[in-house]
C-alpha positions, -999 to 999 in steps of 0.1 A, spaced: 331 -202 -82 301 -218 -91 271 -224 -72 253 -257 -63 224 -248 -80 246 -241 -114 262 -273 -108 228 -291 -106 220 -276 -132 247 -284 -155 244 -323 -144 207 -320 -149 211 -304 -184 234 -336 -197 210 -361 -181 174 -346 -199 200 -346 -233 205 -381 -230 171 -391 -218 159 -367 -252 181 -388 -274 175 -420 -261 138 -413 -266 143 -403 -302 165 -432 -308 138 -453 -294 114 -440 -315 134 -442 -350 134 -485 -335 96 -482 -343 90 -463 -371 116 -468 -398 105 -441 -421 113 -405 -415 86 -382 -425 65 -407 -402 92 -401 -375 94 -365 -379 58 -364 -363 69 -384 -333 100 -367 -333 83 -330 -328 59 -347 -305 89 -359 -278 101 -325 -284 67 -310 -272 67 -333 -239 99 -320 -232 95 -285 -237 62 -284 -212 86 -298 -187 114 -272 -191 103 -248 -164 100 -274 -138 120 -257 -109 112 -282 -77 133 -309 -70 112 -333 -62 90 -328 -90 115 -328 -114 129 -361 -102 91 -373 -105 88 -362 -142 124 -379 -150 112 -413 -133 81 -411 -150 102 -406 -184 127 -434 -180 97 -459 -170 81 -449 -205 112 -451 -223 115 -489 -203 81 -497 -212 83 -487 -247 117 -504 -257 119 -515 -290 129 -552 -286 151 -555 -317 165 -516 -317 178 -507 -350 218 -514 -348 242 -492 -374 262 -529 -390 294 -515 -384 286 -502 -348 287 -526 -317 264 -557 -319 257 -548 -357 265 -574 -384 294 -566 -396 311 -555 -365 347 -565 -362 340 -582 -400 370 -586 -418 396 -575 -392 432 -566 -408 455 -592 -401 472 -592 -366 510 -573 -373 524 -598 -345 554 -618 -351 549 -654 -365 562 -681 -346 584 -703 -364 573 -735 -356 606 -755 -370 629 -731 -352 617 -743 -324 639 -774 -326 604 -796 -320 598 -819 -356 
C-alpha cells in the first residue's frame, strides 16, 4: 500500500519531467544549433537540480509556478515543428487512397 506522500511523489515526479522537456524543447525553438544548445541545455539542467531537494509544499508549488510563467514568457512564437508531426508541412501529405467502396454512379438507375 502506498503512502500519500509516495503518491505525491510519483505525480510530482511526471509533472517536473514534462515541465524539464518542455523547457528544453523550448529552448531548441531558439537556438537551432546544438553545440550552442548544449550550453542552455546543461544550464535548465542546473536550475532544476538546485530545486530537487525542495521538500515544502507550498514552496514547491511556488518554484513550479514560477517555472511555467518563464516557460509562458519565453515561448518561442514559431516553435520548431517535426514536418511529418502534427501542424508540420507535410502532415497528412500524400494520404493513401481511401480502401472504401466506390459508388457506382450509373447503377444507381439516375442518368
Amino acid at each position: 500500500m502506498s503512502s500519500p506522500a509516495t503518491a505525491f511523489s510519483s505525480a510530482h515526479r511526471l509533472y517536473v519531467k514534462s515541465l524539464y522537456r518542455r523547457s528544453l524543447k523550448n529552448a531548441l525553438d531558439w537556438t537551432i544549433r546544438r553545440d550552442l544548445w548544449r550550453a542552455e541545455a546543461m544550464q535548465i539542467r542546473a536550475e532544476f537540480e538546485a530545486n530537487r531537494d525542495i521538500h515544502d509544499p507550498r514552496l514547491l508549488a511556488r518554484v513550479l509556478e514560477q517555472a511555467e510563467a518563464r516557460l509562458a514568457e519565453f515561448k518561442h512564437p514559431d516553435p520548431v515543428i517535426a514536418p511529418t508531426a502534427p501542424g508540420g508541412t507535410k502532415w497528412e501529405r500524400n494520404l493513401p487512397p481511401s480502401t472504401a467502396p466506390v459508388y457506382d454512379h450509373e447503377a444507381g438507375g439516375h442518368h
